[in-house]
Phi, psi and omega in degrees: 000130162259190214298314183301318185285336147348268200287345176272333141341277170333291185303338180251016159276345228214020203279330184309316196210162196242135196297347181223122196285150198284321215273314199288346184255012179279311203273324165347275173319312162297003164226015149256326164266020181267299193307312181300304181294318157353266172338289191284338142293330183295329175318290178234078138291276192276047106343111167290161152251147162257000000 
């Protein structure tokens, strides 16, 4: 078989639903950029302002 009968293959065992739920990679994102702004307050909490 080659790579193209393959991969098309693939694609019409998987076509239904997608390997990873959209929500698990959404709440992902939401507690990486909740852990940054985190980070970047803790940061410059004792910080003078000028």
């Amino acid at each position: 078989m080659s790579l193209s009968a393959l991969s098309i293959a693939a694609a019409e065992t998987t076509a239904g639903e997608p390997a990873v739920h959209p929500y698990v990679i959404g709440a992902l994102a939401l507690a990486i950029l909740l852990g940054l702004l985190l980070a970047l307050i803790t940061f410059g909490g004792g910080r003078e302002h000028s």
